[in-house]
FITORGU-89457 format. One record per residue (C-alpha): residue in three letters; x, y, z. Coordinates in steps of 0.2 Angstrom, whole numbers, plus 5000, padded with zeros to 4 digits. Layout:
+------+------+------+------+
| rest |   xx |   yy |   zz |
+------+------+------+------+
|  ALA |    X |    Y |    Z |
...
+------+------+------+------+
end
This chain:
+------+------+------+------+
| rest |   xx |   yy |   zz |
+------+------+------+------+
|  UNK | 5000 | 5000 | 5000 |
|  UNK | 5006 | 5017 | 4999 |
|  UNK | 5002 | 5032 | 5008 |
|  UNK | 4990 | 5039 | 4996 |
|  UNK | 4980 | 5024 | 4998 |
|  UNK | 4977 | 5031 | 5016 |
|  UNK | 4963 | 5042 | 5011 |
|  UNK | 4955 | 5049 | 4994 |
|  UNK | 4953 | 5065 | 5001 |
|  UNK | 4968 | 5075 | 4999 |
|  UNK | 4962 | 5089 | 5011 |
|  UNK | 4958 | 5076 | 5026 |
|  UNK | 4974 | 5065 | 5024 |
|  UNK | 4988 | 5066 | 5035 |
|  UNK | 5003 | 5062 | 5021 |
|  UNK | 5011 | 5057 | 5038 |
|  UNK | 5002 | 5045 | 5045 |
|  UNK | 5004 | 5026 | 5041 |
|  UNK | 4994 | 5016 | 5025 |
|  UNK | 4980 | 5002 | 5032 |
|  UNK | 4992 | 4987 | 5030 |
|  UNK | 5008 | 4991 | 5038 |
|  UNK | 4997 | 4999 | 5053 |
|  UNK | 4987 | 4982 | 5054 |
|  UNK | 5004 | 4972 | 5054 |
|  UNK | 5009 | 4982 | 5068 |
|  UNK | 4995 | 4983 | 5078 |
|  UNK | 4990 | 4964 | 5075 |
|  UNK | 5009 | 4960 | 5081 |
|  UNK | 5004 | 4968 | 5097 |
|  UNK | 5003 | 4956 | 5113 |
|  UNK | 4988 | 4952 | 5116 |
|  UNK | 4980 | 4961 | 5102 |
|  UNK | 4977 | 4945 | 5090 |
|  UNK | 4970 | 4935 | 5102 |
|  UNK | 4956 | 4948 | 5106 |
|  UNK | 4954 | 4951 | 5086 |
|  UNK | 4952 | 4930 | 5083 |
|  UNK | 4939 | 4931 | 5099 |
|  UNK | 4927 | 4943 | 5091 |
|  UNK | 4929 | 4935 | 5075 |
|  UNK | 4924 | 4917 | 5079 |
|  UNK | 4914 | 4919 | 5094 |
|  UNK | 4905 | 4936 | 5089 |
|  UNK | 4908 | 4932 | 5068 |
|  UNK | 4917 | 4950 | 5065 |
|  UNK | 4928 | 4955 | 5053 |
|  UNK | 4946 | 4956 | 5058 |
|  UNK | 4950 | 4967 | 5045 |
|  UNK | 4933 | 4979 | 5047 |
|  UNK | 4939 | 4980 | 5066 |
|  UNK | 4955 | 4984 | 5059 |
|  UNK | 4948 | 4998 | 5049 |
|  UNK | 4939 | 5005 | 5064 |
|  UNK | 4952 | 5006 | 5073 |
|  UNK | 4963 | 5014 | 5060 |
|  UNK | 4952 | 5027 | 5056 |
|  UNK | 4948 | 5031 | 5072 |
|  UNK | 4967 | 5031 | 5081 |
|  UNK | 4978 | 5038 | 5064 |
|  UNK | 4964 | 5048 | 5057 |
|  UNK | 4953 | 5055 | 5072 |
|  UNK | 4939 | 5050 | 5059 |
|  UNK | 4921 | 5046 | 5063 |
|  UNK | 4915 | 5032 | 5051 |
|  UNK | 4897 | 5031 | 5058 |
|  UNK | 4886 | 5019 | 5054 |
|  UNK | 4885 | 5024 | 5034 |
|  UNK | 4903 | 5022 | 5035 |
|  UNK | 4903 | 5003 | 5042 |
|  UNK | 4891 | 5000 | 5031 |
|  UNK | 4901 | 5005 | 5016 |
|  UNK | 4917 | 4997 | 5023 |
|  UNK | 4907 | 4981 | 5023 |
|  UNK | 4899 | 4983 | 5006 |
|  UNK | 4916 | 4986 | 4999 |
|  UNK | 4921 | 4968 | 5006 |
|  UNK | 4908 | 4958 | 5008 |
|  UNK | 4911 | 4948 | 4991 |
|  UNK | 4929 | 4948 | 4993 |
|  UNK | 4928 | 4942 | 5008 |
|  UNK | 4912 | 4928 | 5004 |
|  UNK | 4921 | 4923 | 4988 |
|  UNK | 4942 | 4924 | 4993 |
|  UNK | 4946 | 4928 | 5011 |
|  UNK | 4933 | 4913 | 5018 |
|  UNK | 4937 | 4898 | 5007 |
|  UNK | 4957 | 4902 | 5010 |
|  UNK | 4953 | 4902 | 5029 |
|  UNK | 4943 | 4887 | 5028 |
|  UNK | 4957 | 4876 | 5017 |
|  UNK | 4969 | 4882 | 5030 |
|  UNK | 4962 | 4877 | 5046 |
|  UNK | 4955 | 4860 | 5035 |
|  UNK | 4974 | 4858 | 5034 |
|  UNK | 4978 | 4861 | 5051 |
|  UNK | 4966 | 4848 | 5060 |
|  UNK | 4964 | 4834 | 5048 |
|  UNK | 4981 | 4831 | 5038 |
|  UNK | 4993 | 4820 | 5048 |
|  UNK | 5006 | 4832 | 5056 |
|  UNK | 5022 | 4823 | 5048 |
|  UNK | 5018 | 4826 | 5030 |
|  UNK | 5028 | 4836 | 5021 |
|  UNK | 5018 | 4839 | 5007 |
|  UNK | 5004 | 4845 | 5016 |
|  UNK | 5013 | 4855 | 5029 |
|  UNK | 5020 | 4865 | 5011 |
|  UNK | 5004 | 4865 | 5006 |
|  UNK | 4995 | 4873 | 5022 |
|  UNK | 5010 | 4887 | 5021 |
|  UNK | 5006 | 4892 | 5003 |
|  UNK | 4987 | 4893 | 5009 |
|  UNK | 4992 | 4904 | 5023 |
|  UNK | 5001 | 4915 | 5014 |
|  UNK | 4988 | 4915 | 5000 |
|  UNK | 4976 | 4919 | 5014 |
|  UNK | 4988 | 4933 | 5020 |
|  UNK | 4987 | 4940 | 5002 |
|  UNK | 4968 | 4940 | 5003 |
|  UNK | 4969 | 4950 | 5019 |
|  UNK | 4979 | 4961 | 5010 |
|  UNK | 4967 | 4963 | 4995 |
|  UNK | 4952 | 4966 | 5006 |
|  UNK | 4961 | 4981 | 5015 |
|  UNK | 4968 | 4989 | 4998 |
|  UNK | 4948 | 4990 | 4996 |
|  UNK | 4945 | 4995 | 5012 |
|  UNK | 4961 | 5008 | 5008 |
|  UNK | 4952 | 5012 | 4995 |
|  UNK | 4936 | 5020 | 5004 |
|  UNK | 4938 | 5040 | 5005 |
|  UNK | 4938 | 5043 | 5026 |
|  UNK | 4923 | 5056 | 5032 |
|  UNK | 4928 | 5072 | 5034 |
|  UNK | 4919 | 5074 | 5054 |
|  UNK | 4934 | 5071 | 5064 |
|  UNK | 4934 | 5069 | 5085 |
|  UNK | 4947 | 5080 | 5094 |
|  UNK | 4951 | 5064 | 5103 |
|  UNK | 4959 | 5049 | 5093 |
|  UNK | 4952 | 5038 | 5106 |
|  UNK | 4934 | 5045 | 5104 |
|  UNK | 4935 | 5042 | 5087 |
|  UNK | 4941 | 5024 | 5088 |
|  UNK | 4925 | 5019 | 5101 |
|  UNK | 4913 | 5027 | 5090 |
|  UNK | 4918 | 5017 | 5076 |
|  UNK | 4917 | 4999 | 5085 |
|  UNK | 4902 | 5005 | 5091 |
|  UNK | 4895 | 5008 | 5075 |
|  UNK | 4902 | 4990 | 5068 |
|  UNK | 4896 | 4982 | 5085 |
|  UNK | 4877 | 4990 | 5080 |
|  UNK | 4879 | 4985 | 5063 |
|  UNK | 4885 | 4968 | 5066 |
|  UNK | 4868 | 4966 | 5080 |
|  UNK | 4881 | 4963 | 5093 |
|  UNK | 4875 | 4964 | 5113 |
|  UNK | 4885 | 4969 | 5128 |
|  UNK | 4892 | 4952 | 5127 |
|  UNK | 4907 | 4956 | 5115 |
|  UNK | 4910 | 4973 | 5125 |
|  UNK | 4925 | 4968 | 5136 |
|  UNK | 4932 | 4960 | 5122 |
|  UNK | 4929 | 4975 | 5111 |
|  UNK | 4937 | 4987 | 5126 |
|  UNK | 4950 | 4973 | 5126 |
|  UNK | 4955 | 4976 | 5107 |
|  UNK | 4954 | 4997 | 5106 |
|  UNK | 4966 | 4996 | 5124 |
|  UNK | 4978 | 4986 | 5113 |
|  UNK | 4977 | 4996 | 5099 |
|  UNK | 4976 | 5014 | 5108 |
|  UNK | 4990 | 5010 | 5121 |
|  UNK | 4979 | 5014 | 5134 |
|  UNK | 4971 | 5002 | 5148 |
|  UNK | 4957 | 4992 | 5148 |
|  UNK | 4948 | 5003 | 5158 |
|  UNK | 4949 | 5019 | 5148 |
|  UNK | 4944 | 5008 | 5132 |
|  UNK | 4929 | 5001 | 5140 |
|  UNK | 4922 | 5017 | 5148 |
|  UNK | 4925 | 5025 | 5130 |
|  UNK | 4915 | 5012 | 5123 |
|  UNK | 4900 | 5015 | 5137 |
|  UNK | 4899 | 5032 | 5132 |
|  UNK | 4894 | 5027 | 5114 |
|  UNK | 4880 | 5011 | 5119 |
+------+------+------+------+
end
């Protein structure tokens, strides 16, 4: 990705601040971070990579996606993700509990699907990338973070279940503690 990729609004785009993907790698790396991300994917069925979006938009940008702006993200992915992201995932994890350990073959086989699957990670954030950032921006990069999962969480029909998770995942992201994430995401409910 580049750093135009960041925003198609010129006027609203920090040239500074970091493209989708490397931001992701980073964030995704952090302890803790990838567990809470995997959580809320199998056990609440979100998109890593939409939670990822949010975040990003919210913590680099200080931009308020809304629920008009989650929508659109998921739009924007919702056959790429059905069509390319899923089946990878799937083959993968197929690999991973029903192909004797000791086989070579298939252990090459499961790391080109894993890196396939990376690649189609990647694809569905160049989309997300793609997507020009709303101008309303928060004063607080925090703020705007909590707004944003709270808009996927409504648009996903999540409940308070996945909140502590959810807190869990922007405290990572934002550097902050638990506790300030989770109030931050009160505030929106």
């Amino acid at each position: 990705m580049t750093a135009a990729m960041t925003s198609n609004d010129p006027r609203t785009a920090d040239p500074d601040a970091p493209a989708l993907w490397p931001w992701s790698l980073a964030t995704y790396g952090r302890a803790g971070f990838s567990a809470a991300a995997l959580e809320l994917q199998d056990r609440h069925g979100l998109d890593v990579n939409i939670l990822l979006y949010c975040l990003w938009a919210g913590l680099v940008h200080r931009a308020l996606l809304g629920e008009d702006g989650v929508r659109a993200a998921l739009v924007a992915t919702r056959a790429w993700q059905a069509e390319v992201v899923l089946p990878l995932r799937a083959a993968r994890r197929w690999l991973k509990g029903r192909v004797h350990p000791e086989s070579e073959l298939a252990a090459a086989l499961r790391r080109r699907v894993a890196d396939a699957e990376l690649d189609a990670e990647r694809g569905e954030q160049a989309l997300l990338a793609a997507l020009a950032l709303p101008a309303e921006r928060a004063a607080d990069p925090l703020a705007a973070a909590a707004v944003n999962l709270r808009a996927y969480a409504r648009a996903a029909g999540l409940g308070p279940a996945a909140d502590g998770t959810l807190g869990r995942a922007l405290s990572l992201a934002a550097g902050c503690d638990d506790g300030e994430a989770g109030r931050r995401l009160a505030e929106e409910r």
